[in-house]
N, C-alpha and C positions, 0 to 999 in steps of 0.2 A: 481331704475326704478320700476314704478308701475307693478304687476303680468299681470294685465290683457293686459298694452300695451307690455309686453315684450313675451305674448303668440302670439300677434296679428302679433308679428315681426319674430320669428319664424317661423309659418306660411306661412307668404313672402316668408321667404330663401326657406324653404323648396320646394315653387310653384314655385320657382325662373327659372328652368327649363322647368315645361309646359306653361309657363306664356310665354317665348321668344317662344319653340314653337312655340304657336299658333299667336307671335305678324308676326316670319318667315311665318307659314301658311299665314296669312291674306296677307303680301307682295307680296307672291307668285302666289296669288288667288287660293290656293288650299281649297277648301270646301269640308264639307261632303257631300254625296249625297245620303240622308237615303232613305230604301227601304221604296216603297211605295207605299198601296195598290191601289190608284188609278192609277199608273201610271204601273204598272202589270195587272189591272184588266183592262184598255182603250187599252194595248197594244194586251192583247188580244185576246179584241175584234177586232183589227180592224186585227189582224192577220186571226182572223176567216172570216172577211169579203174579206180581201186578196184572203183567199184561194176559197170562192164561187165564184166571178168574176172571178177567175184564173180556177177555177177547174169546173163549170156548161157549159155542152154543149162540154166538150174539146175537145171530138171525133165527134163532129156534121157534120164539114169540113172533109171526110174519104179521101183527095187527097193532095197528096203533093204541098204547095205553095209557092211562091216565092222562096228564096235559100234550104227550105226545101229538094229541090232535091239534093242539093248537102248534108247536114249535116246530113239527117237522114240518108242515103244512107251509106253516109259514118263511121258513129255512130255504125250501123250496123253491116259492114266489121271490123270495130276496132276489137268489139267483139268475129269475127269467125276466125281473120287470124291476129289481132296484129295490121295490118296496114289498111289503104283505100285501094281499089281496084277498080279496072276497072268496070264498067256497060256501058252493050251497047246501042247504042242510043237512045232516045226518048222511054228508060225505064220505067219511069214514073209509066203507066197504069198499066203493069206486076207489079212492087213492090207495088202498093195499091191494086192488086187482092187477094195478099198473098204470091205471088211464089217471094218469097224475098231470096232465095240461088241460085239466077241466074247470079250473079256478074261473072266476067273474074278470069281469072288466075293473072292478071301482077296487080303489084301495080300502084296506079292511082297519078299523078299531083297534089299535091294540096299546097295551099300557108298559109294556116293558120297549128297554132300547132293544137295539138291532145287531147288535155285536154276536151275543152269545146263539140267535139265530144263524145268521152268516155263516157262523163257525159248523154249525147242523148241517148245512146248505153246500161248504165245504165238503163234505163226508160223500153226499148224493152226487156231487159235480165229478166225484171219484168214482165212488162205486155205484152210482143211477140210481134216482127214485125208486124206482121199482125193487130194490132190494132190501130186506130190513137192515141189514149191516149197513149200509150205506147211511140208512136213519140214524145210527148209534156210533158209529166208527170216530168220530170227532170226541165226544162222551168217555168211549174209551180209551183211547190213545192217552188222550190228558189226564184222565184219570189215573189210568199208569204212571206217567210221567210227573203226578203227583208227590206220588209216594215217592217217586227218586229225588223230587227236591226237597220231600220233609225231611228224607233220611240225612240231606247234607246240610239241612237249614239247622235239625237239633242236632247235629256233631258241631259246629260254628256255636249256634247259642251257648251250649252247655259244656263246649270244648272236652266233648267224650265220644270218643265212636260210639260206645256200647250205648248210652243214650239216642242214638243217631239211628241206627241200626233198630234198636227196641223201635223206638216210632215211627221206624219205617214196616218194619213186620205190622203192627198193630192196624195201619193204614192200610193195608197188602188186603188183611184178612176181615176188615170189620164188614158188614155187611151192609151198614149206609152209605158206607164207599164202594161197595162191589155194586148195589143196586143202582145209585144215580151213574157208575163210571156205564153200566149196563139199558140206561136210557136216556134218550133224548128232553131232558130239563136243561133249563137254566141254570139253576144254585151250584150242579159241580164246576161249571167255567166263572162262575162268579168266586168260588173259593180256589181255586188255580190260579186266578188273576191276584187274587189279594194275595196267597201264600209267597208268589214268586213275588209281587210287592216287598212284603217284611221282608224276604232273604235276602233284595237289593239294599236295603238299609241296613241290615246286618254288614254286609259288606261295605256299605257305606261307612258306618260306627267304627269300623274297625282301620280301615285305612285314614279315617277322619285324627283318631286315637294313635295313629303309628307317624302321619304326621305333626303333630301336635306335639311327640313326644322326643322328632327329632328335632323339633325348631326350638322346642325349650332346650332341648341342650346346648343348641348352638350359640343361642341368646347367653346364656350360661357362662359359657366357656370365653365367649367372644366381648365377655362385656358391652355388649349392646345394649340399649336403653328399649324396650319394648315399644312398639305405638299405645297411643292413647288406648285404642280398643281391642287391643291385644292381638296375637297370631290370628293371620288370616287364614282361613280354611283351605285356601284353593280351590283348585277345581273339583267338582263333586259329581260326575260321572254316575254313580253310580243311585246318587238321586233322583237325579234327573229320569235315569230309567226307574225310579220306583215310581215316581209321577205318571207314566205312561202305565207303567203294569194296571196301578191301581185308576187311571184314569180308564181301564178297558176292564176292569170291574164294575166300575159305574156305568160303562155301555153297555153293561151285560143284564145290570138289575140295580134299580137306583142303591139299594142297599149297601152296595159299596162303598156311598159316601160315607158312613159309617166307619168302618177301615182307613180311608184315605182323613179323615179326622183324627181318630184316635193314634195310627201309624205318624200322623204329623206333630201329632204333643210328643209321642213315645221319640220321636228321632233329635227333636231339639232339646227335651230334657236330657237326652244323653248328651247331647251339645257344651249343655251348662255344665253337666256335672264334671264331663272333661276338662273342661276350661276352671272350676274352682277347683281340682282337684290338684293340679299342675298351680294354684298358687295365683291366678290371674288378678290381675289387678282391675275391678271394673269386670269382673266376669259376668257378673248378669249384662249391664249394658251392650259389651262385648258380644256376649252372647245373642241377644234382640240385634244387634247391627248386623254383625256378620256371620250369622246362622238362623235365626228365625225368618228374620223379614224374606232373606234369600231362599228358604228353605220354602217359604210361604207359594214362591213365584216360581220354583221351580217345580214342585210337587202339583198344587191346588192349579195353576195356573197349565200346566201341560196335561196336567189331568184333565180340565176343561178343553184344551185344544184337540185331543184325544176323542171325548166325547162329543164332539161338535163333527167330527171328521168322521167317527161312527154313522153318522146319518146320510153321508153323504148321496145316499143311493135316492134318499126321500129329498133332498134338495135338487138331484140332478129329475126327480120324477113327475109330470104333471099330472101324475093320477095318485098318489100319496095321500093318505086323511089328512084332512085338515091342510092340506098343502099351500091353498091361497085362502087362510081361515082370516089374516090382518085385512082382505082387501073385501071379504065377504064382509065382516061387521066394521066395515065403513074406519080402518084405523089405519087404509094403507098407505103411507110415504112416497109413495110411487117411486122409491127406489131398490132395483128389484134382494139386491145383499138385504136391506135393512127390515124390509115386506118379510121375507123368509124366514128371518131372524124373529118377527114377530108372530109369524105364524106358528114357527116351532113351538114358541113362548107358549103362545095359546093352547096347541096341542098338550103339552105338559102342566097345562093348570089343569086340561082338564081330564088326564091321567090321572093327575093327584088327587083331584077329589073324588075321583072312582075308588086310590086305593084306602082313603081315612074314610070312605063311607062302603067298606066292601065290611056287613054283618053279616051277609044269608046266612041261613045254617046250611052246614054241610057233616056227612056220615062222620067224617074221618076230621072234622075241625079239632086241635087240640091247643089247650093252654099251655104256651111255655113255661110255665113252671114246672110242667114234665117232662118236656122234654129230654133233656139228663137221661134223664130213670126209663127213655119208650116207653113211657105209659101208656101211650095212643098214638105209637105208629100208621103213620099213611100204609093202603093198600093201594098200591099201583095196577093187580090184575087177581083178578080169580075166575077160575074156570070148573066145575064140575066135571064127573063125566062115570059114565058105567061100564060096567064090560063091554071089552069089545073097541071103546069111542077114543081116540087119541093114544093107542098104544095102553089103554088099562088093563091088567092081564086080574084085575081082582073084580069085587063086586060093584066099590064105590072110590073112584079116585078124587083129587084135586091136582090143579097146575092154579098156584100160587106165587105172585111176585109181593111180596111185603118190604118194605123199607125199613126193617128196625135194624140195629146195629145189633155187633155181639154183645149179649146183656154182659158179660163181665170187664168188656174193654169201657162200655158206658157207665154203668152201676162205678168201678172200682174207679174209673177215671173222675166220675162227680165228684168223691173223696179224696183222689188225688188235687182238683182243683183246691179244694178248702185245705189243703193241706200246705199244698204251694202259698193261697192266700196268707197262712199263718207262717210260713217261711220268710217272705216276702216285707210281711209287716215287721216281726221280731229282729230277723237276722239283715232286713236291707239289703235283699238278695235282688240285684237288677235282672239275673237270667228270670228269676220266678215271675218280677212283676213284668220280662217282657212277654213272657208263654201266655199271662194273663192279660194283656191286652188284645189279642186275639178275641181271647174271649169275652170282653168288653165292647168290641166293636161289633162282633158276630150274632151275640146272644143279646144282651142285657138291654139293646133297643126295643128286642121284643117284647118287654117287662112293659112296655107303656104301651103297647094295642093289643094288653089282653081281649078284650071286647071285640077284637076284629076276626074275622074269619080265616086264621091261621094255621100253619100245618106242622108237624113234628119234621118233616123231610128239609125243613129249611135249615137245621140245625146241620146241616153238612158245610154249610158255611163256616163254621166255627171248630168242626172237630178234629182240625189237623193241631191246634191248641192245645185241646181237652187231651190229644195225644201226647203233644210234648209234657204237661204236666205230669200225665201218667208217668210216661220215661224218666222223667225228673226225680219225681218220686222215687222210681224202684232204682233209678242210677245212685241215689242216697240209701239205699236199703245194702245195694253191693258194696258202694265204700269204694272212697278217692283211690288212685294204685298204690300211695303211700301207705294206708292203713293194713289194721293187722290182716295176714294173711290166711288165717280162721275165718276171722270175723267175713274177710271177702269170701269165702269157700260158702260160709253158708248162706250171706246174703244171695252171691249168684247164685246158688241150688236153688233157694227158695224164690229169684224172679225167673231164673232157668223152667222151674217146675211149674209157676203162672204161667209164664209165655206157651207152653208145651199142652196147657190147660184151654188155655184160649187158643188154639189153634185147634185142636180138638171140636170146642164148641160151636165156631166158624165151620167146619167141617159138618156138623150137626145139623148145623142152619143151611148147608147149600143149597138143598133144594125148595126152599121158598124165598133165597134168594134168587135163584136163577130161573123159577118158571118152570120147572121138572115134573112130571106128570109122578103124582105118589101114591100109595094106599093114602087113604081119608085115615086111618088109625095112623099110618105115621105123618102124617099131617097133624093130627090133634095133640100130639106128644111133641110139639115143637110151638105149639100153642100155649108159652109159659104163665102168662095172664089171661086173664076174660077180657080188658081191652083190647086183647090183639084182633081177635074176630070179628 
């Protein structure tokens, strides 16, 4: 045999093993995803531009708005006594004076958990009650902080910066996210907790997929006989913390269960299809043994332990609702763990039927099937005022806070959803139907309590989603970096000349997003439907 072909052969053997590697990688579509300074250096910025919309003017509104009454209030009392407590009526004016250690003695009613409180309460233990920024400062921080992990969660999904980037801008500038990051609700730390959730299972999927793909090679090369139930997974870190993220979604607003559901089909069918893909023998089984069941007890199960630990403040409290509720209706164990444990129980039954039996009408109730479109935007605040009264230098002003998003990031993003949906179906695209399970978890629960007394502003749960499709979309409109270099010249100009468009528009909307004292005329020209009013 000639020297030089019998070195070249060598060689082979020797790469014989990173060679199947990486033929496993490529099957599996696990890619590298090198750091990169442009996609660090756009992140952020646009995290700094997050924080200016979020953070300029926070304290300008010194009065509690919309459900504020209830969260700050309550944020509050966490802080001084463990649990919520009682305030007496039409409080309001006293807690924005300053005199905020006026609360009752008795613990107060309330139906949501305690987490996303706390985190309020947080903000005040910093900057004091008595300040508005202190009210909102939790709200916005996260909110910022948002938009920097969708920008790195869609550069991972869709393995693009410029997808990454795109939904991060759009996040930056929409005005349902500049509103909630701009007040003290619930729904934005409910959709922060679920967003950082998914991007833990993305990381999960992907280290799951890069070991997977060296053990088949090893197997491979090594002539090893696989176990019955195929490569074990290992250890999964990175699960584990989505169980947690998503179990401090569901302390935040039961709605979370939702997400920590849907996120837990999404991450084991990536499971399987890794494991058939790679050839597994018994891969469904395989898959049920050593990835579902496991996945079941590290997710669902620390998510519950999460959520039990949430309360802790109402278990350490002898003035909490419902606190000794097992031992009042004659069901208590007299052992004091198991008494608690029932009581809580109670407590939560009878949230629940407060929230499957909540019809009142209200001004601003809207059916989610328009949400999408702001049909019927929540108003958070409105203010009149005349010459002279709040800085109005005209005849007739307003100071408006409205919750609608940029109508074109929402309108064009409903389309990019169905768009993706038909991507999704045809081409077996797993980045489209994961962008789409967001929006499964977020929205389409609401499709069954049409009848209930619901609001357009909860859809912030969902639209860090509704974003990556968008991105998704217009990242197919610029064309992969291989494609013709026209075709990419004009697809960027034409998402270049969108994005340039919506930022404008956001620009347009800023001051009834932020509470800005205006002419009533330019107020009415920002008034794009007759439901907005």
């Amino acid at each position: 045999m000639n020297t030089e072909e019998g070195t070249h052969h060598r060689a082979d053997v020797q790469d014989e093993p990173g060679a199947l590697a990486a033929s496993y990688r490529r099957r599996l579509k696990t890619f590298d995803l090198p750091v990169s300074r442009m996609a660090w250096a756009g992140a952020m910025a646009l995290f700094g531009l997050a924080l200016v919309l979020r953070l300029w003017g926070l304290g300008t509104i010194d009065e509690l708005i919309f459900d504020e009454t209830y969260y700050v209030k309550d944020g509050y009392t966490l802080t001084q006594q463990g649990v919520e407590m009682d305030w007496p009526d039409d409080h309001d004016a006293v807690f924005e004076s300053g005199r905020v250690d006026t609360y009752e003695d008795s613990g107060s009613y309330v139906v949501h958990p305690p987490l996303g409180k706390w985190l309020i309460g947080l903000g005040m233990m910093l900057l004091g009650a008595d300040n508005p920024v202190g009210w909102r400062i939790s709200s916005a921080v996260l909110g910022a902080a948002a938009v920097l992990m969708l920008t790195f969660i869609a550069r991972r999904l869709f393995r693009s910066t410029t997808a990454g980037l795109i939904a991060g801008l759009l996040l930056a500038v929409d005005g349902l996210a500049i509103v909630h990051s701009r007040t003290s609700l619930l729904d934005p730390f409910l959709m922060v907790f679920a967003l950082a959730g998914f991007g833990a299972l993305l990381i999960d999927r992907d280290r799951f997929r890069e070991h997977l793909a060296l053990q088949a090679a090893r197997l491979h090369t090594s002539a090893e006989v696989a176990a019955p139930l195929g490569i074990s997974g290992g250890l999964r870190p990175w699960r584990l913390a989505a169980g947690v993220l998503l179990g401090m979604s569901c302390s935040v607003k039961w709605s979370g269960l939702y997400f920590l559901a849907v996120f837990g089909i999404m991450t084991v069918l990536w499971d399987w299809w890794a494991r058939r893909t790679i050839a597994q023998k018994n891969w469904l089984l395989g898959g049920l043994v050593r990835d579902a069941i496991p996945a079941f007890f590290a997710m669902v199960g620390t998510a519950l332990v999460v959520y039990l630990a949430s309360w802790s403040g109402w278990f350490a409290s002898a003035v909490g609702y419902d606190r000794h509720a097992a031992e009042q209706e004659g069901i208590g164990t007299g052992n004091g763990v198991l008494d608690s444990l029932l009581s809580l129980w109670l407590y939560h039954r009878q949230a629940y039927e407060f929230h499957i039996g909540l019809d009142t009408e209200h001004p601003y109730e809207a059916n989610p099937l328009g949400w999408p479109l702001m049909l019927r935007p929540t108003n958070f605040s409105y203010r009149s005022s005349e010459y002279g009264e709040d800085g109005c230098q005209v005849a007739q002003c307003a100071s408006h806070v409205l919750s609608v998003g940029n109508p074109l990031i929402w309108w064009l993003g409903t389309i990019a959803v169905l768009v993706t949906l038909v991507i999704a179906v045809l081409r077996f695209d797993g980045r489209a139907w994961a962008a789409l399970a967001g929006i499964a978890a977020g929205y389409l629960p609401w499709l069954l309590y049409m009848d209930r007394t619901i609001f357009t502003f909860y859809a912030i749960a969902f639209e860090p989603w509704l974003i990556m499709c968008l991105a998704y979309v217009l990242s197919l409109v610029i064309g992969p970096p291989g494609s013709d270099g026209e075709r990419r010249l004009a697809g960027g100009l034409f998402a270049g000349s969108l994005l340039v468009l919506i930022v404008l528009v956001s620009a347009f909307f800023w001051p009834i997003w932020s509470g800005q004292v205006i002419d009533l005329e330019q107020w009415r020209y920002r008034m794009w439907l007759p439901s907005w009013t």
